[in-house]
C-alpha positions as CSV (number, residue, x, y, z in Angstrom):
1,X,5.7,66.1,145.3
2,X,3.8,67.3,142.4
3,X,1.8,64.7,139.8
4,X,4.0,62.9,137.1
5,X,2.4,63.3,134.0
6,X,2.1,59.7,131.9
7,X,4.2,59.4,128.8
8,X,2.4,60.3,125.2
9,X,2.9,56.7,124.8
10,X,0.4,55.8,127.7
11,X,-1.4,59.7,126.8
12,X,-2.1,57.9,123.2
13,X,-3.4,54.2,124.5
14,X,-5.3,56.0,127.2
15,X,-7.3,57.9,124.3
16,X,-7.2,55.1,122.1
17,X,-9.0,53.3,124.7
18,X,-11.4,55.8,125.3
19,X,-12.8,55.1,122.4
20,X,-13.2,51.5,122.4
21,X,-17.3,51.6,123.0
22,X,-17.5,54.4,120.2
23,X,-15.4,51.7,118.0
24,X,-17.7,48.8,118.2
25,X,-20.5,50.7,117.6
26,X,-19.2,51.3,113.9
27,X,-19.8,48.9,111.1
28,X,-16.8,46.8,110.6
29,X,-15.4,48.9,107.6
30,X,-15.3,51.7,109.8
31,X,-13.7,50.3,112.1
32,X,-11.1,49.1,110.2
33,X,-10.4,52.9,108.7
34,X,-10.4,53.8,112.6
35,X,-7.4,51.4,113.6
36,X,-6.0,52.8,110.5
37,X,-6.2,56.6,111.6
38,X,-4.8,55.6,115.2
39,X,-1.6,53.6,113.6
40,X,-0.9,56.5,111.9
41,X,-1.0,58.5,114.9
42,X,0.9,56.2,117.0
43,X,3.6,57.0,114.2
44,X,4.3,60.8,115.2
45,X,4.3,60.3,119.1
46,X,7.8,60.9,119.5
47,X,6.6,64.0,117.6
48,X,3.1,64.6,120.1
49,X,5.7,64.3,122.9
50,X,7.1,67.8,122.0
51,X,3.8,69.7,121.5
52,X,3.3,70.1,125.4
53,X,0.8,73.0,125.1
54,X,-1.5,71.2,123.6
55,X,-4.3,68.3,124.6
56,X,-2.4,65.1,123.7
57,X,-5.8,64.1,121.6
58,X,-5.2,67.3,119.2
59,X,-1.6,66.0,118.7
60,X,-2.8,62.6,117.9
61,X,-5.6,64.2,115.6
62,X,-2.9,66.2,113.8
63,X,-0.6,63.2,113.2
64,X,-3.8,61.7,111.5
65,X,-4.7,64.7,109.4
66,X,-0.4,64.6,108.4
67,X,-0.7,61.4,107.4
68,X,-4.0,61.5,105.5
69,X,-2.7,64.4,103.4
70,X,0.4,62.4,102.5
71,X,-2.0,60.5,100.8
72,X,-3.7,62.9,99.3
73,X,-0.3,64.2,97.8
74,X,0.7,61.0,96.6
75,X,-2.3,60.2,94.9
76,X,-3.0,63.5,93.5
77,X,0.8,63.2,91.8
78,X,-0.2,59.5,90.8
79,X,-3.2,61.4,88.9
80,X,-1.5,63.8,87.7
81,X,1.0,61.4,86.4
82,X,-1.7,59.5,84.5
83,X,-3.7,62.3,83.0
84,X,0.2,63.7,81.8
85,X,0.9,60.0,80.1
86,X,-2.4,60.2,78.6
87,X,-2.1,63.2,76.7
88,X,1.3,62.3,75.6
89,X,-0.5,59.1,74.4
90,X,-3.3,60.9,72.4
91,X,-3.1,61.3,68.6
92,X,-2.4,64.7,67.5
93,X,-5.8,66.2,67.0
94,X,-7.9,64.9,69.3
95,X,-9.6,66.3,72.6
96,X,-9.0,64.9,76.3
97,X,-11.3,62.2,75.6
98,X,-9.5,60.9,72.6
99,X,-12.2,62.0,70.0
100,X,-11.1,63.8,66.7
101,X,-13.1,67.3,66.1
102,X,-15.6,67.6,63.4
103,X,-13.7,67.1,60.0
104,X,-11.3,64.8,60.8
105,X,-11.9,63.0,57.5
106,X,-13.0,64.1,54.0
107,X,-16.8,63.8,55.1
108,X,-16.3,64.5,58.7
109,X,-16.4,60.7,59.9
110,X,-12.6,60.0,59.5
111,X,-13.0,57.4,56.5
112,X,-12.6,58.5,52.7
113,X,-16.0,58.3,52.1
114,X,-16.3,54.7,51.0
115,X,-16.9,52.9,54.3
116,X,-13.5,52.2,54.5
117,X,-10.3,54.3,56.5
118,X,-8.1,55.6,54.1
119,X,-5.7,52.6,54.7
120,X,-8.5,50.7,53.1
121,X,-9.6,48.6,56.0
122,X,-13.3,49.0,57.1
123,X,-13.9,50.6,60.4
């Protein structure tokens, strides 16, 4: 009879385990963003289970590199979503940073000239 091969289940806790010495010698943080990348490879393993020409560590590697750009994604749209409501919040005028160009007011410092803004409050 020829060899059973073990589940990716087993395939993924087998290499998971493998790496149990390499985990402690991390500092705590580290190890921390380790369990991370493994639970989100343990969530494609249906998916490793169909990639049978490959090692079942690239599978798991790819699952990790899936699910870090998914968060790359999302917070490049959350970015992108700020910097968007930003410049819809900036006064008509200024640059990126919210500053008026050289000018902006009768002497260039965006009062009237007396120390006061033209609404007659001092700034």
């Amino acid at each position: 009879m020829g060899r059973t091969l073990p589940s990716i289940t087993m395939a993924f806790l087998q290499e998971q385990e493998s790496f149990n010495r390499f985990r402690r010698a991390l500092r705590r943080s580290d190890q921390l963003i380790l369990d991370d990348l493994f639970a989100s490879a343990r969530q494609h393993l249906s998916a490793a289970a169909y990639a049978a020409h490959s090692l079942p560590f690239e599978s798991f590697l790819l699952a990790m590199l899936i699910e870090e750009h998914k968060q790359v994604l999302k917070l490049r749209s959350i970015v992108d979503d700020l910097l968007a409501d930003r410049e819809r919040r900036l006064p008509q005028g200024s640059d990126a940073n919210g500053v008026k160009p050289e000018g902006a007011g009768a002497n260039g410092t965006g009062t009237n000239g007396t120390g006061t803004d033209d609404s007659g409050t001092s700034g």
